[in-house]
N, CA, C and O of each residue as an XYZ file, in Angstrom:
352
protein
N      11.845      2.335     15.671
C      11.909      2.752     14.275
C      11.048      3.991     14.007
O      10.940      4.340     12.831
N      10.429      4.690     14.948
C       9.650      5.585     14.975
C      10.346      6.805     13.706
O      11.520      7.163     13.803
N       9.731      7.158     12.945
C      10.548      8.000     12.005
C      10.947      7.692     10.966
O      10.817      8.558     10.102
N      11.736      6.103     10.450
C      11.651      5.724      9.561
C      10.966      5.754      8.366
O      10.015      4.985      8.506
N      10.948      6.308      7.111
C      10.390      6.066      5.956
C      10.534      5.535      4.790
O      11.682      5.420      4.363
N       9.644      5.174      4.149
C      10.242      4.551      2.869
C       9.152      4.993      1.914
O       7.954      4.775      2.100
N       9.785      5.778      0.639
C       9.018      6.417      0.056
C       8.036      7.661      0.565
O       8.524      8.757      0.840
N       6.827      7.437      0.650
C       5.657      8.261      0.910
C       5.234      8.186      2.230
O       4.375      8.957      2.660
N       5.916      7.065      3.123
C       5.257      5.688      4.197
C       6.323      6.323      5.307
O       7.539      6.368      5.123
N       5.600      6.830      6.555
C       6.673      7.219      7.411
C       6.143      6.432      8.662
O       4.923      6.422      8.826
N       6.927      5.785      9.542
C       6.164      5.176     10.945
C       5.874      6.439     11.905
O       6.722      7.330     11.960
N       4.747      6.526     12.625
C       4.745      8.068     13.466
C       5.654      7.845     14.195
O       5.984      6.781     14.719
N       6.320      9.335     14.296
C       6.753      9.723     15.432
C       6.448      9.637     16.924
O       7.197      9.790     17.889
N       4.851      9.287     16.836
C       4.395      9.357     18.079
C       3.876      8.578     18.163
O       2.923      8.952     18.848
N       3.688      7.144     17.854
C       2.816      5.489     18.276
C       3.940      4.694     16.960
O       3.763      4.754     15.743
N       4.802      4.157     17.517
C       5.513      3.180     16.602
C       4.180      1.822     15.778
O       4.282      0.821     15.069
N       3.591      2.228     16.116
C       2.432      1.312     15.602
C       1.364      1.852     14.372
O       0.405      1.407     13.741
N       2.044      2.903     14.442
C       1.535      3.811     13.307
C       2.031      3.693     12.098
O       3.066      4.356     12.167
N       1.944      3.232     10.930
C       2.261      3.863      9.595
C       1.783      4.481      8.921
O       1.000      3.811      8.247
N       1.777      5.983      8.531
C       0.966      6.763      8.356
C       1.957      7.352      6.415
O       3.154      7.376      6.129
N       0.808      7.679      5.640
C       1.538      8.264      3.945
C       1.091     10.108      4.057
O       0.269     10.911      4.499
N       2.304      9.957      3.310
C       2.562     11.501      3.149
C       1.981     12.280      1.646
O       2.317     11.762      0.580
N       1.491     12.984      1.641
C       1.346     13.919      0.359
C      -0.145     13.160     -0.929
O      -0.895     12.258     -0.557
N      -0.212     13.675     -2.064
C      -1.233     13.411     -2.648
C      -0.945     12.048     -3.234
O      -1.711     11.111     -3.458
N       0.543     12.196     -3.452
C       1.101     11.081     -4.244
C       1.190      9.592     -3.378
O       1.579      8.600     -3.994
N       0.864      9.492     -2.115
C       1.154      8.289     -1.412
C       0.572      7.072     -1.909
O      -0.543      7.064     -2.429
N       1.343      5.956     -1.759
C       1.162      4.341     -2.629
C       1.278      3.529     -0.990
O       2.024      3.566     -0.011
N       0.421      3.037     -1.297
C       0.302      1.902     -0.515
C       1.303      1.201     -0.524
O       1.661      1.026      0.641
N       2.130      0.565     -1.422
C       3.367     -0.246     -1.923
C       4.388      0.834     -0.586
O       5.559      0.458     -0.544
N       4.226      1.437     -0.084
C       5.613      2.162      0.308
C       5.118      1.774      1.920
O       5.884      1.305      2.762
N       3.855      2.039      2.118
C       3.136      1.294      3.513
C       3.829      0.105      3.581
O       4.620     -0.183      4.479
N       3.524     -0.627      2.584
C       3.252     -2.125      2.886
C       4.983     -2.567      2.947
O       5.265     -3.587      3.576
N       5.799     -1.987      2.461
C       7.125     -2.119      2.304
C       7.475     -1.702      3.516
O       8.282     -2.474      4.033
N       7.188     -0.782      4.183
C       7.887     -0.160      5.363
C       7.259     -1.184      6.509
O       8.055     -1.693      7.298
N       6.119     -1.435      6.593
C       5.378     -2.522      7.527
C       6.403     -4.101      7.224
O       6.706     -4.824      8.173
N       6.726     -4.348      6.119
C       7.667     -5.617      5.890
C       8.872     -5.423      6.698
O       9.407     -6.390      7.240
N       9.367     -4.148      6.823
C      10.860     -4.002      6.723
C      10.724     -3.846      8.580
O      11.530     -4.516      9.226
N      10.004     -3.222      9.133
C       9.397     -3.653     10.895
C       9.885     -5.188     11.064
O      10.911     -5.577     11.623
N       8.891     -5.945     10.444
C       8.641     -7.049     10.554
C       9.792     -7.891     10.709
O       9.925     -8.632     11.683
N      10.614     -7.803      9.793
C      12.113     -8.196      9.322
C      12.736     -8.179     10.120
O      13.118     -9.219     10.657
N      13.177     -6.690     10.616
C      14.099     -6.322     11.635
C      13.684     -7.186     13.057
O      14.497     -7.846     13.704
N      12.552     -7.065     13.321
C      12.221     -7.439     15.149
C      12.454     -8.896     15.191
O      13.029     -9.551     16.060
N      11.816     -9.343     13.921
C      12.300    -10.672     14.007
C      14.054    -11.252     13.994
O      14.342    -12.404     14.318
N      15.002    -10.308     13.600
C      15.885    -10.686     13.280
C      16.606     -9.757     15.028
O      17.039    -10.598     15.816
N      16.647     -9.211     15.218
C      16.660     -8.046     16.341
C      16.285     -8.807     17.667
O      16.978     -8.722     18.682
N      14.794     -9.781     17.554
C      14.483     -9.765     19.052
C      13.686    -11.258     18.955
O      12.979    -11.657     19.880
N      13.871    -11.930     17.864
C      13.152    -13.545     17.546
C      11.709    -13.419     17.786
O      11.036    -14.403     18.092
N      11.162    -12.132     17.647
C       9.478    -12.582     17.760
C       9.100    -12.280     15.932
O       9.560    -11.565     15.042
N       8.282    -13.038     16.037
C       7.398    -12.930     14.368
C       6.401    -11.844     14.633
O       6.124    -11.929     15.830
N       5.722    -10.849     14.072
C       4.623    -10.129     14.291
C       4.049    -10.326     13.282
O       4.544    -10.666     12.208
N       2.579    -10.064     13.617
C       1.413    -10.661     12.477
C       0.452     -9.224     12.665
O       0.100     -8.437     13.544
N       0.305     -9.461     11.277
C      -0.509     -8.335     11.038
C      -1.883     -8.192     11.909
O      -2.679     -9.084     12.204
N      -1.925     -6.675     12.263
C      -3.681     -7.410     12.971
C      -4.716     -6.103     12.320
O      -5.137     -5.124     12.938
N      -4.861     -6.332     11.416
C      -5.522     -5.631     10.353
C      -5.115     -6.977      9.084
O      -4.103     -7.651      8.891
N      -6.588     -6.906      8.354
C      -6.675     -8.208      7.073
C      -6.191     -6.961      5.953
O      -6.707     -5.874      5.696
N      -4.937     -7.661      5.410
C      -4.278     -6.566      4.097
C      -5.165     -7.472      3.215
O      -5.541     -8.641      3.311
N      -5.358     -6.458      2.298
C      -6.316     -6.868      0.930
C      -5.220     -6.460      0.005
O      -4.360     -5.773      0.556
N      -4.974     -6.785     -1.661
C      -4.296     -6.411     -2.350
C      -5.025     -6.727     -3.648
O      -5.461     -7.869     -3.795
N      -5.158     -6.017     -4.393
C      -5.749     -5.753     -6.039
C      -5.378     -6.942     -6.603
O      -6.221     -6.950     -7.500
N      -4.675     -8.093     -6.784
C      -4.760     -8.823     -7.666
C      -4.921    -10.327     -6.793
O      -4.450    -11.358     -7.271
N      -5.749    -10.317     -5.265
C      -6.339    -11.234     -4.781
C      -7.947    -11.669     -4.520
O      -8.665    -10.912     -3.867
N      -8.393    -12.750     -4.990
C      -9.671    -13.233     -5.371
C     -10.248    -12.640     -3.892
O      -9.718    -12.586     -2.782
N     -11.789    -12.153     -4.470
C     -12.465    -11.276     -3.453
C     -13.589    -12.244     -3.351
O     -14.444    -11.864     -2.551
N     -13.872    -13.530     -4.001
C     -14.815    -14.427     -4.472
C     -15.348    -14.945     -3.287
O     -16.214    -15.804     -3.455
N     -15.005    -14.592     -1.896
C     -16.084    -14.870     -0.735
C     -16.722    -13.745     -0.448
O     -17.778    -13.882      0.171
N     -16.377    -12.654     -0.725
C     -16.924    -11.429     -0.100
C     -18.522    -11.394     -1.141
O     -19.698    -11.138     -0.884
N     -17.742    -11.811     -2.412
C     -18.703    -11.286     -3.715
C     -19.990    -12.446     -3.206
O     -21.177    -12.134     -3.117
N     -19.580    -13.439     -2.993
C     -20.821    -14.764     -2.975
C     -21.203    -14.004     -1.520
O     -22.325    -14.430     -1.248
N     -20.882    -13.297     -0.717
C     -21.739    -12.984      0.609
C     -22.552    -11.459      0.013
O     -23.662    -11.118      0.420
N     -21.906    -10.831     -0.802
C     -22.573     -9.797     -0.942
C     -24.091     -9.827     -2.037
O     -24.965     -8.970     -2.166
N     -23.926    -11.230     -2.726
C     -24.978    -11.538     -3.683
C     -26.341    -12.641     -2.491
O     -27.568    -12.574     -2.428
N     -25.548    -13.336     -1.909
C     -26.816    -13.918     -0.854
C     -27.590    -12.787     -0.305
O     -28.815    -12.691     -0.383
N     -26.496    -11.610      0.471
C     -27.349    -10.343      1.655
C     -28.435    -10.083      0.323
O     -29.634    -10.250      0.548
N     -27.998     -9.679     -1.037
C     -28.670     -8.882     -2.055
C     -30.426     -9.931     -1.956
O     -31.590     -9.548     -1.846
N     -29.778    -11.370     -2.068
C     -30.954    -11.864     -2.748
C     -31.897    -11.775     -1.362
O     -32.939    -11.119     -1.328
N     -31.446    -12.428     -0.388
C     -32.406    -12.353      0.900
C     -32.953    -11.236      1.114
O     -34.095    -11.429      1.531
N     -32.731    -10.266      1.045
C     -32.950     -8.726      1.144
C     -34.127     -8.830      0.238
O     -35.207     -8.811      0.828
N     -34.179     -8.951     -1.257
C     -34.697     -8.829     -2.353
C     -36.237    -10.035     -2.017
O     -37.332     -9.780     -2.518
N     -36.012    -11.278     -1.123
C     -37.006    -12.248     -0.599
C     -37.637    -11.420      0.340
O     -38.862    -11.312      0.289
N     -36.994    -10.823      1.184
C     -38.321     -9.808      1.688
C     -39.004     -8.722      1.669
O     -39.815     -8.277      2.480
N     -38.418     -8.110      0.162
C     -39.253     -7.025     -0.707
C     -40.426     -8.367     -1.563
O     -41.607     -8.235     -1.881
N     -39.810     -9.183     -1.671
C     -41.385     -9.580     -2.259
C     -42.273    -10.738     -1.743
O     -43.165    -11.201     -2.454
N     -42.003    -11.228     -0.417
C     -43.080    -11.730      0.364
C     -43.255    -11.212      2.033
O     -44.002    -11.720      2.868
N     -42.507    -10.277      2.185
C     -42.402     -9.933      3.490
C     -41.926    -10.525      4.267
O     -42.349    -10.234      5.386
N     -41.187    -11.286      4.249
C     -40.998    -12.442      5.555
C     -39.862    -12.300      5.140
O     -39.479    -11.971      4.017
N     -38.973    -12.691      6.573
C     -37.231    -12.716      6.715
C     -37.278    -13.813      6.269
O     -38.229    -14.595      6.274
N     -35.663    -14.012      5.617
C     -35.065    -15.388      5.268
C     -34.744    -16.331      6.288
O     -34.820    -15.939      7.453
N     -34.423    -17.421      6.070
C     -34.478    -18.478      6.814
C     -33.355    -18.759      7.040
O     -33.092    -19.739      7.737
């Protein structure tokens, strides 16, 4: 499928493993559509499933483990600005 695009979202020419966006205007939505439409085909083409191997994040999914890890690093951090000693 090397070449294929959809929208802004073209697969390289040169590493089919590539999906690479074009211009100022590029949307992720045209990535993530063209990465579906891979997916689709091989499975239907050659019976293997492929799984993403990169973690897709998307704007309207709860970030609520990252946030509770980024407030512990804050506070432990903040425990050894005021007694010196690493956390436990």
């Amino acid at each position: 499928m090397k070449g294929s695009r959809k929208g802004s979202a073209v697969i390289s020419p040169v590493h089919a493993n590539f999906i690479v966006t074009e211009g100022e205007g590029a949307r992720a939505e045209d990535a993530l559509a063209l990465a579906e439409e891979v997916r689709e085909r091989v499975k239907r083409e050659q019976g293997i499933e492929l799984e993403y191997e990169v973690e897709l994040w998307r704007a309207n999914e709860s970030r609520k483990s990252t946030t509770d890890d980024a407030n512990k690093n804050a506070n432990e951090e903040e425990d050894v600005k005021s007694n010196g000693k690493e956390p436990q």
